[in-house]
C-alpha positions, -999 to +999 in steps of 0.1 A: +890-641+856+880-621+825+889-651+805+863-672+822+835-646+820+843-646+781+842-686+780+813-682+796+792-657+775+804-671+742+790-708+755+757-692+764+754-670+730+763-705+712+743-723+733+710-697+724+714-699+691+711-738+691+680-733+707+668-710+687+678-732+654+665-763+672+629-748+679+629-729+644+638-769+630+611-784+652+583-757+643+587-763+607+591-799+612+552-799+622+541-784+592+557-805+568+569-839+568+598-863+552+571-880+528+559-849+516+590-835+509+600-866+486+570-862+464+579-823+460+599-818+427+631-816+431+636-784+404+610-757+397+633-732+382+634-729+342+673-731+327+690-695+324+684-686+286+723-691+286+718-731+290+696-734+260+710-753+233+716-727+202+705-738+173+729-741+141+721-746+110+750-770+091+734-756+056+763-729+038+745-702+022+767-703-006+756-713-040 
């Protein structure tokens, strides 16, 4: 019997947090929309300083 009491409150915990994720998708849903999303631009961060080419110089200082 305890098994079946823990089927059942696991189902209804998994079960509320699809609703809650399913009304949290359908709220944001209204304010924004496929279309809009497309034109958005993909990347708005700037590349880590790490990523920036280093500049070399292929000149010896040598005489």
């Amino acid at each position: 019997m305890n098994v079946l009491a823990l089927t059942i409150l696991i189902s209804s915990c998994l079960a509320g947090i699809f609703i809650v994720c399913f009304a949290a998708e359908v709220r944001r849903a209204r304010r924004t929309s496929p279309e809009r999303d497309s034109l958005l631009p993909l990347d708005l961060e700037t590349p880590p300083a790490s990523a920036l080419p280093i500049k070399t110089s292929l000149k010896s200082n040598r005489p």
